[in-house]
PDB file of N, CA, C and O in Angstrom:
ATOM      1  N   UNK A   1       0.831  -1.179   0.000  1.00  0.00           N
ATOM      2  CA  UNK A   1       0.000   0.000   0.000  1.00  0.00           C
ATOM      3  C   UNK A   1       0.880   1.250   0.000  1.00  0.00           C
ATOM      4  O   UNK A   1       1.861   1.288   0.743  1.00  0.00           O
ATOM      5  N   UNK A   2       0.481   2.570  -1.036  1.00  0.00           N
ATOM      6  CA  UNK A   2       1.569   3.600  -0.902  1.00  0.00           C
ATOM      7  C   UNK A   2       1.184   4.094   0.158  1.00  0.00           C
ATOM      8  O   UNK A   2       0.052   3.779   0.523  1.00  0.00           O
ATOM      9  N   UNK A   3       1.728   4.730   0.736  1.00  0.00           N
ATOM     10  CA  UNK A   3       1.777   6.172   1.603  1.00  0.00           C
ATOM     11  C   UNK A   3       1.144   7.344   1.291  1.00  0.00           C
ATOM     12  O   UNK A   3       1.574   7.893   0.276  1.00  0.00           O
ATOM     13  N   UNK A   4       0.166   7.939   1.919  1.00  0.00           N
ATOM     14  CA  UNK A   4      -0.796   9.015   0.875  1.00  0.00           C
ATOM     15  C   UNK A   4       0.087  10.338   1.664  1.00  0.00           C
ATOM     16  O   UNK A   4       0.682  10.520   2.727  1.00  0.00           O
ATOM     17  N   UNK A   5      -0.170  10.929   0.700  1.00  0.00           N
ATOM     18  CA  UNK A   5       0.137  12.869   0.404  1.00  0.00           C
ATOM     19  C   UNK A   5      -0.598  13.257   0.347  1.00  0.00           C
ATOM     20  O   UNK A   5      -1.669  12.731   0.044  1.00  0.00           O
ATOM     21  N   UNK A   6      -0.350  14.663   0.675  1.00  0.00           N
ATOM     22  CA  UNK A   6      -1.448  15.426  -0.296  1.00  0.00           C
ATOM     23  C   UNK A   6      -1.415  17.034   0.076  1.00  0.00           C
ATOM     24  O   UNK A   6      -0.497  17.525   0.733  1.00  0.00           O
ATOM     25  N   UNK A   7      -2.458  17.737  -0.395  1.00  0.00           N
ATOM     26  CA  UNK A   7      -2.608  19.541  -0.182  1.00  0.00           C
ATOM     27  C   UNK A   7      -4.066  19.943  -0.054  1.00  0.00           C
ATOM     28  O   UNK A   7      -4.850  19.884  -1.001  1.00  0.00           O
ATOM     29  N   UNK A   8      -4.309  20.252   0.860  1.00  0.00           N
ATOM     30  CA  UNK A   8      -5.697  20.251   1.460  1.00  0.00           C
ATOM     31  C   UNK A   8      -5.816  21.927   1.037  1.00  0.00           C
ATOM     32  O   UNK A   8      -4.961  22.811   1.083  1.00  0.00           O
ATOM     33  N   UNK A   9      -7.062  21.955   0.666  1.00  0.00           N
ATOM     34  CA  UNK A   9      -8.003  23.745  -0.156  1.00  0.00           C
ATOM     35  C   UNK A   9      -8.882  23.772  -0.334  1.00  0.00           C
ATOM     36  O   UNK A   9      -9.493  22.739  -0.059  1.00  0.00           O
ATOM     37  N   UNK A  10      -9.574  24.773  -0.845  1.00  0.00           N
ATOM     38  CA  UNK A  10     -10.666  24.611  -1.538  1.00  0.00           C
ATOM     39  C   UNK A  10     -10.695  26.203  -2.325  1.00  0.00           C
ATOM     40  O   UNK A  10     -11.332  27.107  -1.785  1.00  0.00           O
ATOM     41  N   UNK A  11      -9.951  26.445  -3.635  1.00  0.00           N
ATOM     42  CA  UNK A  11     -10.571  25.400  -4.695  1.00  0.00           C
ATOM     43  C   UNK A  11      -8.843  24.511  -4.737  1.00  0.00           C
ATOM     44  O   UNK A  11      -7.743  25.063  -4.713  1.00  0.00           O
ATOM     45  N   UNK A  12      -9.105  23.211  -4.795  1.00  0.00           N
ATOM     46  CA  UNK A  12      -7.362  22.713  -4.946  1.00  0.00           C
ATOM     47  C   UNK A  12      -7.560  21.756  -6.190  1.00  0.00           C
ATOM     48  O   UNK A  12      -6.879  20.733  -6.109  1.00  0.00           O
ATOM     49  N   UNK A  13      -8.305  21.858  -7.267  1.00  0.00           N
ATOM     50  CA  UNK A  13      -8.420  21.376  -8.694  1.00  0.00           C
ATOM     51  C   UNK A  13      -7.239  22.139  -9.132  1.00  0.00           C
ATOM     52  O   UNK A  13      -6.852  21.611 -10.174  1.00  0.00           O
ATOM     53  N   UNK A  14      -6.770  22.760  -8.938  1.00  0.00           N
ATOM     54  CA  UNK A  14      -5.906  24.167 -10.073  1.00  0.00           C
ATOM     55  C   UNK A  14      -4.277  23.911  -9.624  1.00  0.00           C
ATOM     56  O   UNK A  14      -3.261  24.286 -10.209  1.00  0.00           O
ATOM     57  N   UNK A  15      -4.428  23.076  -8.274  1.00  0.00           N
ATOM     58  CA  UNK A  15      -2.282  22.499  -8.072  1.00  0.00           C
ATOM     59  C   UNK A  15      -1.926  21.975  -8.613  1.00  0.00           C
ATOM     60  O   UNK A  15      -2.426  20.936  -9.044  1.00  0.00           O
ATOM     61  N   UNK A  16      -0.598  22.543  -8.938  1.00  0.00           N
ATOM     62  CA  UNK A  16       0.290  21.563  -9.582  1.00  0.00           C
ATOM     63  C   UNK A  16       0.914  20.592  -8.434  1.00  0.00           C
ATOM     64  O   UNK A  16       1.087  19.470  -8.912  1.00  0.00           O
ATOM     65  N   UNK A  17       1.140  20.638  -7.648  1.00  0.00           N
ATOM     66  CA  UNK A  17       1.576  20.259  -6.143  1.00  0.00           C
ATOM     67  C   UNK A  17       1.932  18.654  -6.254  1.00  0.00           C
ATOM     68  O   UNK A  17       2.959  18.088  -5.880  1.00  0.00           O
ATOM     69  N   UNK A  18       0.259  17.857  -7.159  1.00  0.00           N
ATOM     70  CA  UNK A  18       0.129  16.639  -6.876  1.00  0.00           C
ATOM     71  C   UNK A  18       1.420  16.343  -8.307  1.00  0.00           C
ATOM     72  O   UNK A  18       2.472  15.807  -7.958  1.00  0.00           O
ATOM     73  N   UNK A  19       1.288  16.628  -9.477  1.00  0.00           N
ATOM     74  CA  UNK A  19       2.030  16.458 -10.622  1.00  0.00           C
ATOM     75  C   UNK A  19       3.436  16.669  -9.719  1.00  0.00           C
ATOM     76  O   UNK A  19       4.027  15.781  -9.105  1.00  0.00           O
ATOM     77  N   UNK A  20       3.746  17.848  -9.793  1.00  0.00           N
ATOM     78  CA  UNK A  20       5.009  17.990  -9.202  1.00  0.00           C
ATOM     79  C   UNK A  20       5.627  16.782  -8.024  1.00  0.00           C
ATOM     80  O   UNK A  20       6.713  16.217  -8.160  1.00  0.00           O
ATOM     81  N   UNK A  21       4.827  16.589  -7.062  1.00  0.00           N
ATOM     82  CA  UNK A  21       5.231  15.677  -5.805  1.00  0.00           C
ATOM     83  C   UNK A  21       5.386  14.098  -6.528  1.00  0.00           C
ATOM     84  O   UNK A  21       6.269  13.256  -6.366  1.00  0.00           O
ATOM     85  N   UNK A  22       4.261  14.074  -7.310  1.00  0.00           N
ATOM     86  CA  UNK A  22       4.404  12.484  -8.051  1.00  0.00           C
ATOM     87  C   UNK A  22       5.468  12.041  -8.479  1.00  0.00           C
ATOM     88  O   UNK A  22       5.958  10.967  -8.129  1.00  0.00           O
ATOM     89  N   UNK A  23       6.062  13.011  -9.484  1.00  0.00           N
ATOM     90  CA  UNK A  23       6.837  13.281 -10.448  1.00  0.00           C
ATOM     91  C   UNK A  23       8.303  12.623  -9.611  1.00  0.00           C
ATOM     92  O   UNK A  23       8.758  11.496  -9.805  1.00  0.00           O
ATOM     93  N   UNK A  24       8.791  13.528  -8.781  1.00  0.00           N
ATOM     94  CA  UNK A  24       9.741  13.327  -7.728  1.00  0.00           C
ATOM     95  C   UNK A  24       9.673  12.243  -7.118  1.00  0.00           C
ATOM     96  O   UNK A  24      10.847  11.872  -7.106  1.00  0.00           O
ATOM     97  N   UNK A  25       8.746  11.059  -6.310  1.00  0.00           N
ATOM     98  CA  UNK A  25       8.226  10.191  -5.609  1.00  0.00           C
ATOM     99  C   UNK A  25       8.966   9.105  -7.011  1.00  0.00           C
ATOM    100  O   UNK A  25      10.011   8.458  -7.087  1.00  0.00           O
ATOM    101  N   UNK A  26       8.023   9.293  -7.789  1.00  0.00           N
ATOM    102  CA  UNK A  26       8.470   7.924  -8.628  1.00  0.00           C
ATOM    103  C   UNK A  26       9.749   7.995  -9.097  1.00  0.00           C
ATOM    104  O   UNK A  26      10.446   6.986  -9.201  1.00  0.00           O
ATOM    105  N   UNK A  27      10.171   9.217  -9.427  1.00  0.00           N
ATOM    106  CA  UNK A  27      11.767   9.333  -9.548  1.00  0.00           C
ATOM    107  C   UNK A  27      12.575   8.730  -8.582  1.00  0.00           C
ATOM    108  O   UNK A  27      13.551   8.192  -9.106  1.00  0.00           O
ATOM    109  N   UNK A  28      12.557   8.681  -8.059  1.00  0.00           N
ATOM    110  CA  UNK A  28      13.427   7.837  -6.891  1.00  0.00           C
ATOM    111  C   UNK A  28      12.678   6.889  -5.666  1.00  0.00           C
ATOM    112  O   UNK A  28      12.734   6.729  -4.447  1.00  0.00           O
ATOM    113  N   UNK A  29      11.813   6.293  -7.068  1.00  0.00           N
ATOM    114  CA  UNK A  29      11.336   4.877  -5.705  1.00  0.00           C
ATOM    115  C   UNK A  29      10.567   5.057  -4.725  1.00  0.00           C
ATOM    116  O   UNK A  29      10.392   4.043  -4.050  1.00  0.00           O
ATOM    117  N   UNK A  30      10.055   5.941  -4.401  1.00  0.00           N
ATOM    118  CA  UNK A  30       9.629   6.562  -3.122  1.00  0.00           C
ATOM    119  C   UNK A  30       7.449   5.636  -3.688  1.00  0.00           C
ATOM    120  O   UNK A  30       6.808   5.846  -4.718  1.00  0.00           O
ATOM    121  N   UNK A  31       7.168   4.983  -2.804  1.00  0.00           N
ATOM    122  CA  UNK A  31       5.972   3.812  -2.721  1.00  0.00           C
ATOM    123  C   UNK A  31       5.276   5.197  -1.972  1.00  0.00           C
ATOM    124  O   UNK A  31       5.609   5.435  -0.811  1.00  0.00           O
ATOM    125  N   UNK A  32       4.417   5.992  -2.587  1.00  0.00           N
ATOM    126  CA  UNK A  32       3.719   6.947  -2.229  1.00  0.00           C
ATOM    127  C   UNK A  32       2.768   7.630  -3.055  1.00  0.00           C
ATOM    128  O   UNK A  32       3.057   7.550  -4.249  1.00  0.00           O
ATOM    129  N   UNK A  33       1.911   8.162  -2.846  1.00  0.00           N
ATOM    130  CA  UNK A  33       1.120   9.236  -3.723  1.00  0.00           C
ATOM    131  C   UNK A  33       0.837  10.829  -3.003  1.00  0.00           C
ATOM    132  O   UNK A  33       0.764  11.219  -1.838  1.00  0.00           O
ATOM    133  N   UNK A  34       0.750  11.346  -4.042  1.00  0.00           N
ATOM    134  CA  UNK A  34       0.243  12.714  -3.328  1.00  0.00           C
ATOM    135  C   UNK A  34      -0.752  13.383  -4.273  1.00  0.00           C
ATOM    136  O   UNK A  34      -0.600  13.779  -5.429  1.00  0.00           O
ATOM    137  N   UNK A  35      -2.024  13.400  -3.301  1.00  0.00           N
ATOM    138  CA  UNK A  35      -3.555  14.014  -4.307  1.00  0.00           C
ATOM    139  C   UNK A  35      -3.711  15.394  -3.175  1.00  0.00           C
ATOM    140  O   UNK A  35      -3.429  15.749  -2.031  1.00  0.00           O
ATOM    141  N   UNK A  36      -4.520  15.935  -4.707  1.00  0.00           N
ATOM    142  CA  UNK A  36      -5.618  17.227  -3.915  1.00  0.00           C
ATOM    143  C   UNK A  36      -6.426  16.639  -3.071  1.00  0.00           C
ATOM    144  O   UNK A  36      -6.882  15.524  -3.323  1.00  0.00           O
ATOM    145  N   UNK A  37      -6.741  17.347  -1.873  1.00  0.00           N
ATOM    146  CA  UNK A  37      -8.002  16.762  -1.440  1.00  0.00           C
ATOM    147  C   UNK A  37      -8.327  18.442  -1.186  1.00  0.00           C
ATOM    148  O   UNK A  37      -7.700  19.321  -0.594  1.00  0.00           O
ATOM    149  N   UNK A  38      -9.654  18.429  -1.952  1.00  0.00           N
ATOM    150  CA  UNK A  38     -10.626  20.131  -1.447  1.00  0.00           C
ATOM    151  C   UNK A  38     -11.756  19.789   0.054  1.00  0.00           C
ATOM    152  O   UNK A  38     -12.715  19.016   0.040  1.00  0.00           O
ATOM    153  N   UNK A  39     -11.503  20.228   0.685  1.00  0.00           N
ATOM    154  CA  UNK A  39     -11.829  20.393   1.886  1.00  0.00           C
ATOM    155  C   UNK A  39     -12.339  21.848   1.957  1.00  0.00           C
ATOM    156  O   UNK A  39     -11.678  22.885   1.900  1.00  0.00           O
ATOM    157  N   UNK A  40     -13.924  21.650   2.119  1.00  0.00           N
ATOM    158  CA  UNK A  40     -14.672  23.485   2.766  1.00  0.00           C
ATOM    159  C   UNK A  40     -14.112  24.055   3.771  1.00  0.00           C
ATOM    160  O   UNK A  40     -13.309  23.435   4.468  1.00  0.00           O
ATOM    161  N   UNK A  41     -14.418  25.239   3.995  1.00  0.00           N
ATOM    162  CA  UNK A  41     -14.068  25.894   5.190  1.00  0.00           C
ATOM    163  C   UNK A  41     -15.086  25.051   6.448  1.00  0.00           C
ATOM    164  O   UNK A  41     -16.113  24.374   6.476  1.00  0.00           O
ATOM    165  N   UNK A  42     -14.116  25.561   7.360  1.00  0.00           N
ATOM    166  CA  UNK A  42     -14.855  24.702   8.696  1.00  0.00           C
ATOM    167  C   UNK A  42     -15.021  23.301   8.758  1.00  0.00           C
ATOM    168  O   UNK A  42     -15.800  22.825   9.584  1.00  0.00           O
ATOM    169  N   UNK A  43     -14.198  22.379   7.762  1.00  0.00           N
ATOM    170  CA  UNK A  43     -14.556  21.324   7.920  1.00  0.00           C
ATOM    171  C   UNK A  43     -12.962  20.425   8.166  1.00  0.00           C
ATOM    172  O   UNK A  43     -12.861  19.203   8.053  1.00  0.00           O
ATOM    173  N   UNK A  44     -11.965  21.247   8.474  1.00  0.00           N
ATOM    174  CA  UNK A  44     -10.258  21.116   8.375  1.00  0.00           C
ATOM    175  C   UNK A  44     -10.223  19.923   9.225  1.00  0.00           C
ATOM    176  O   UNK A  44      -9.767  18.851   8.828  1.00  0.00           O
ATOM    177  N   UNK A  45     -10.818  20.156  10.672  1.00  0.00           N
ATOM    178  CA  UNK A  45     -10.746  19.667  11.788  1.00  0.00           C
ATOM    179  C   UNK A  45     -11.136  18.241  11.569  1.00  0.00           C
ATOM    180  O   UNK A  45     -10.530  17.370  12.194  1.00  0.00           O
ATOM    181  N   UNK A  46     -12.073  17.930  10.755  1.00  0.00           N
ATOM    182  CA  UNK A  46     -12.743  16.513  10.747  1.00  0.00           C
ATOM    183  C   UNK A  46     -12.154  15.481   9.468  1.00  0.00           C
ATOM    184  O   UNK A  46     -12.024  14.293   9.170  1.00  0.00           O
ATOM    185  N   UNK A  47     -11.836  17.257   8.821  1.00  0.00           N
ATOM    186  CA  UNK A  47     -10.732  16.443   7.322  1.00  0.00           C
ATOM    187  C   UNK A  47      -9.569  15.792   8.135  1.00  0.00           C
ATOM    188  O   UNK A  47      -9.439  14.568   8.120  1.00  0.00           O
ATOM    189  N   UNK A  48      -8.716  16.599   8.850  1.00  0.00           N
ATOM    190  CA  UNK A  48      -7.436  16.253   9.654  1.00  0.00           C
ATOM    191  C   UNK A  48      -7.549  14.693  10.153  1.00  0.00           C
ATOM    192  O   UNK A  48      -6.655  13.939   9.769  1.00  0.00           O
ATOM    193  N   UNK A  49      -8.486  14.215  10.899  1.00  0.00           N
ATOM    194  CA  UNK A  49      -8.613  13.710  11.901  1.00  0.00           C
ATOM    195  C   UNK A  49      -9.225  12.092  10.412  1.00  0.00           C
ATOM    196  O   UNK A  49      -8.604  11.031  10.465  1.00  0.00           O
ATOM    197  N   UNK A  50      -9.887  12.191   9.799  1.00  0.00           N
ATOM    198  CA  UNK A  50     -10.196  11.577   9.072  1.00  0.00           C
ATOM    199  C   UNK A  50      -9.323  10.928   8.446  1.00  0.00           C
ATOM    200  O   UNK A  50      -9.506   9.710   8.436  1.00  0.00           O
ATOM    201  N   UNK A  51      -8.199  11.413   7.778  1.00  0.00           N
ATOM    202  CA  UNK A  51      -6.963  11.739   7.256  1.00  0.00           C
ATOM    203  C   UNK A  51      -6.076  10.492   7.819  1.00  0.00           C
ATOM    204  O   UNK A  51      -5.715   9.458   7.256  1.00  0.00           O
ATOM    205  N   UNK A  52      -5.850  10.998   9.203  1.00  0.00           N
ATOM    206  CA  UNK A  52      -5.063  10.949   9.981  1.00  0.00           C
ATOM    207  C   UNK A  52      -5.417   9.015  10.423  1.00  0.00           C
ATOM    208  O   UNK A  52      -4.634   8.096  10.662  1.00  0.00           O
ATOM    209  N   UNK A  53      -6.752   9.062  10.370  1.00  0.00           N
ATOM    210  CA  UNK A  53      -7.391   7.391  10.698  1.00  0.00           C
ATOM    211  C   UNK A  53      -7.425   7.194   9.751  1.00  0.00           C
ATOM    212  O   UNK A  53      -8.539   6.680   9.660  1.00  0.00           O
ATOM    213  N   UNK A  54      -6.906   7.193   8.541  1.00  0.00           N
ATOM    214  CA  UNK A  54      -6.996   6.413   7.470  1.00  0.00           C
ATOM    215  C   UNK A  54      -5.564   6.359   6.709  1.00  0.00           C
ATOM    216  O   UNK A  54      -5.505   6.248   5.485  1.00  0.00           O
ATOM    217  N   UNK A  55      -4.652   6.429   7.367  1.00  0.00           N
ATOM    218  CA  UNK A  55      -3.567   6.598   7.091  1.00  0.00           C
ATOM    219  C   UNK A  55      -2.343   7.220   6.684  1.00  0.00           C
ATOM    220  O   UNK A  55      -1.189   6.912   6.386  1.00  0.00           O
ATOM    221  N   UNK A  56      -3.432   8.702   6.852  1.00  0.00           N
ATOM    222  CA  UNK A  56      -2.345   9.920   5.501  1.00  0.00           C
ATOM    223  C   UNK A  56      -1.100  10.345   6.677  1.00  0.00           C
ATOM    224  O   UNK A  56      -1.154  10.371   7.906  1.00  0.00           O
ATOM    225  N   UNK A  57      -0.186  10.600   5.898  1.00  0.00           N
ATOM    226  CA  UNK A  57       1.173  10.811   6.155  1.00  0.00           C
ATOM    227  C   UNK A  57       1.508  12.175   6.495  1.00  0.00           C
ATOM    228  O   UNK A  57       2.130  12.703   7.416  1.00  0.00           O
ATOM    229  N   UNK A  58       0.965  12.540   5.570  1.00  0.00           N
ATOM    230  CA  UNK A  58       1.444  14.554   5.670  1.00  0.00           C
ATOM    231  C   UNK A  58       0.843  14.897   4.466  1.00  0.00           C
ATOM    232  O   UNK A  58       0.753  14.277   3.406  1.00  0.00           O
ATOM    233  N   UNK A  59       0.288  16.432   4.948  1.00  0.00           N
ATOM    234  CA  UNK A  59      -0.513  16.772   3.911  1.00  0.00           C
ATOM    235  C   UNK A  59      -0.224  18.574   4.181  1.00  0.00           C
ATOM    236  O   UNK A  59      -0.100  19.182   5.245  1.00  0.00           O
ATOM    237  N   UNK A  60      -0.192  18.977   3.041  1.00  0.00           N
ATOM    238  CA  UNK A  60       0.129  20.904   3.081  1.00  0.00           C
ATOM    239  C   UNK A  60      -0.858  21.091   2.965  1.00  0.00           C
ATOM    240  O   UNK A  60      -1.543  20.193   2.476  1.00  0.00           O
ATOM    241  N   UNK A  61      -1.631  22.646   3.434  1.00  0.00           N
ATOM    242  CA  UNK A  61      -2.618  23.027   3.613  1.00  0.00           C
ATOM    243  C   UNK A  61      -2.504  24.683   2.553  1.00  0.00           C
ATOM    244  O   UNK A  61      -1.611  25.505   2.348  1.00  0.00           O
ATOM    245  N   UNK A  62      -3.546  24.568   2.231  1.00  0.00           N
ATOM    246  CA  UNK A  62      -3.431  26.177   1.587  1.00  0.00           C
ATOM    247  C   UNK A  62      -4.685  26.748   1.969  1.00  0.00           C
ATOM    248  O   UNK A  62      -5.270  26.313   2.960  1.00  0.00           O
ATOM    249  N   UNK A  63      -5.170  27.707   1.261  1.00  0.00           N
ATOM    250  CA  UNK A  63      -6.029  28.627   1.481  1.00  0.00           C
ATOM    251  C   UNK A  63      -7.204  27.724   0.806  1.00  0.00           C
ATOM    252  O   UNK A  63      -7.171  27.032  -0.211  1.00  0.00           O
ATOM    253  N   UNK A  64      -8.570  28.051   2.007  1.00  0.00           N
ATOM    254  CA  UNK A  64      -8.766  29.249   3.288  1.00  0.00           C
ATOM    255  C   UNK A  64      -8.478  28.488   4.572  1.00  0.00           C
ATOM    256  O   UNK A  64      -9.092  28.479   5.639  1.00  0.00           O
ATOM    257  N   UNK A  65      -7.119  27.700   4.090  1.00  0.00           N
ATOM    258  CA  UNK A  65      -7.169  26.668   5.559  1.00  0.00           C
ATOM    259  C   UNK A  65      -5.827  27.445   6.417  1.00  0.00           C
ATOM    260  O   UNK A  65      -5.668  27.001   7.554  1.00  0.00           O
ATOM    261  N   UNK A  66      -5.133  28.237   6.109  1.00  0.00           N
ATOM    262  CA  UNK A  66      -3.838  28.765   6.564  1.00  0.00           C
ATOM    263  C   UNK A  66      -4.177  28.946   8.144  1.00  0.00           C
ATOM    264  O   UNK A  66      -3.336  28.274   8.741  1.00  0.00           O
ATOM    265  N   UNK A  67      -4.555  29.215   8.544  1.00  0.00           N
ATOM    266  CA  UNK A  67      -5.266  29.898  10.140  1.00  0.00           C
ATOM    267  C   UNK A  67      -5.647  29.021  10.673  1.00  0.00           C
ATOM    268  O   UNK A  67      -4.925  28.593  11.574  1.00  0.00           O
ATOM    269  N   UNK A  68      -6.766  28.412  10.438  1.00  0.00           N
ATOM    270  CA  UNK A  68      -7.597  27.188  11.036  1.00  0.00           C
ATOM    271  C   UNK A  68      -6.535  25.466  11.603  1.00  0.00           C
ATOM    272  O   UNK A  68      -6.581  24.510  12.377  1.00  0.00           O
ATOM    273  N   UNK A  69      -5.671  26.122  10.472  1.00  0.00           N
ATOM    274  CA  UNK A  69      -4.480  24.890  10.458  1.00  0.00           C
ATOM    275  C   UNK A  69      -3.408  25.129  11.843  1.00  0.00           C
ATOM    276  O   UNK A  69      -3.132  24.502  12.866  1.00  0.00           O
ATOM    277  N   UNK A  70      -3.081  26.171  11.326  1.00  0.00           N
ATOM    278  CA  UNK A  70      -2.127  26.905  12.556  1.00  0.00           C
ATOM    279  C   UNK A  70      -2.982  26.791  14.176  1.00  0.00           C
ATOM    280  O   UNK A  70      -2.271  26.228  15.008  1.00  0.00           O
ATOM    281  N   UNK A  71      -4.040  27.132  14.589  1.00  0.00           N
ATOM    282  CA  UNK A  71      -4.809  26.517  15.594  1.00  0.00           C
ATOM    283  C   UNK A  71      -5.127  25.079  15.988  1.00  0.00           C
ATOM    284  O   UNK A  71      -5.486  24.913  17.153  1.00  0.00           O
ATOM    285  N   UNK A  72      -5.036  23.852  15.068  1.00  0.00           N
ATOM    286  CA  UNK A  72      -5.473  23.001  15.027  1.00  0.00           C
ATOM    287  C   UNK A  72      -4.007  22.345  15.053  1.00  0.00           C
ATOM    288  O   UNK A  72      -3.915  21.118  15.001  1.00  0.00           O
ATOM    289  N   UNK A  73      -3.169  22.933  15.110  1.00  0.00           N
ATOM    290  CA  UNK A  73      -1.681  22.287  14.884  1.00  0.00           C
ATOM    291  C   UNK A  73      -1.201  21.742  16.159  1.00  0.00           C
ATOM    292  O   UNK A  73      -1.862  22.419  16.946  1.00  0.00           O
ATOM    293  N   UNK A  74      -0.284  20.747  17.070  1.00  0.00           N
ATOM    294  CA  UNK A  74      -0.236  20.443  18.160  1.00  0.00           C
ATOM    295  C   UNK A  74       1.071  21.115  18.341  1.00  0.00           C
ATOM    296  O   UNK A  74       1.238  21.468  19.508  1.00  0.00           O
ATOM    297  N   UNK A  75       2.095  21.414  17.505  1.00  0.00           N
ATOM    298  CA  UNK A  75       2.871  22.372  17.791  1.00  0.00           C
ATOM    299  C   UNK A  75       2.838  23.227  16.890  1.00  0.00           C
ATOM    300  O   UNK A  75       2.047  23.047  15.963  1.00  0.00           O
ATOM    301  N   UNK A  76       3.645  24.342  16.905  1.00  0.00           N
ATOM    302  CA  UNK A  76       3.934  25.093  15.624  1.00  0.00           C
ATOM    303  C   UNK A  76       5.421  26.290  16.324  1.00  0.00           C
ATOM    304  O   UNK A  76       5.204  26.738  17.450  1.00  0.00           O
ATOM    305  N   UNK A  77       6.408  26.597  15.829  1.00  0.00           N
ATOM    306  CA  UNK A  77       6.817  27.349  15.621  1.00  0.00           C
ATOM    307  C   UNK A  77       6.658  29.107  15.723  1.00  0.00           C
ATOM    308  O   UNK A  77       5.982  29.815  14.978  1.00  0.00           O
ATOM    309  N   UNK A  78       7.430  29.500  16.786  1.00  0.00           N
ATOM    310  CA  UNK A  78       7.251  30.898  16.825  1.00  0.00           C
ATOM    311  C   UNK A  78       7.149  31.531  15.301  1.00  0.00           C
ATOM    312  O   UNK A  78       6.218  32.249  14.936  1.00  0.00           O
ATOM    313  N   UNK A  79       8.136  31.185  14.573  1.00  0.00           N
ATOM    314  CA  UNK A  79       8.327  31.404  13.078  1.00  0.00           C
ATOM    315  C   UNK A  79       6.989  31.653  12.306  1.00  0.00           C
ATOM    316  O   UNK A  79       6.517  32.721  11.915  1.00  0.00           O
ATOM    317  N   UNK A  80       6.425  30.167  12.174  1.00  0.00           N
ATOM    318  CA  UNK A  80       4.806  29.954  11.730  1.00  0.00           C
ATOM    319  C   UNK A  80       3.547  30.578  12.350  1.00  0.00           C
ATOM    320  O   UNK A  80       2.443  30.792  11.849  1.00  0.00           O
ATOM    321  N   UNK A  81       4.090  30.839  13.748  1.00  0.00           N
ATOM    322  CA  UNK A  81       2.648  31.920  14.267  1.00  0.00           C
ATOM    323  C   UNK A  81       3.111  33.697  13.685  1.00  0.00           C
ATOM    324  O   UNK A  81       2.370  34.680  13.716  1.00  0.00           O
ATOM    325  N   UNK A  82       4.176  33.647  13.320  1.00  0.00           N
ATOM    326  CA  UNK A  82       4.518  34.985  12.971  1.00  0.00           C
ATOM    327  C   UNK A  82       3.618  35.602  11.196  1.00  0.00           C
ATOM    328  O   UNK A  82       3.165  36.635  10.704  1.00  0.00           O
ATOM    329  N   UNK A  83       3.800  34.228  10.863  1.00  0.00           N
ATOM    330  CA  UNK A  83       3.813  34.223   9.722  1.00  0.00           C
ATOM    331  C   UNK A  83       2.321  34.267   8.864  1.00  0.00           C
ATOM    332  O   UNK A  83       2.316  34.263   7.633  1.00  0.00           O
TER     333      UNK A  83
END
């Protein structure tokens, strides 16, 4: 079974993120995938957690999740709350 990826948004039809990450992964062997997943606002928390019981690995977040993410994060970086 690969290892899932991915970039959580909404709208996240329009990344290159998943092409790009694939691209690299199979280049060097790497037993993984990385998809869009569009996730609404207000729904990060249950995406995360969903995610998370079903095996996903790591996933980047973009907009309108930037904030909601940073709260929902168990650590984060002085850096990343600055930011």
């Amino acid at each position: 079974m690969k290892a899932q990826y991915g970039v959580i948004g909404d709208p996240i039809a329009h990344s290159l993120s998943p092409l790009i990450h694939n691209g690299w992964m199979a280049e060097h062997g790497i037993q993984a995938k990385y998809v869009p997943l569009q996730v609404k606002a207000r729904e990060l928390a249950v995406a995360l957690d969903t995610l998370e019981l079903d095996g996903g690995r790591g996933f980047n977040v973009t907009l309108p999740h930037k904030e909601d993410a940073l709260h929902l994060a168990r650590a984060a970086s002085e850096t990343a709350r600055r930011i």
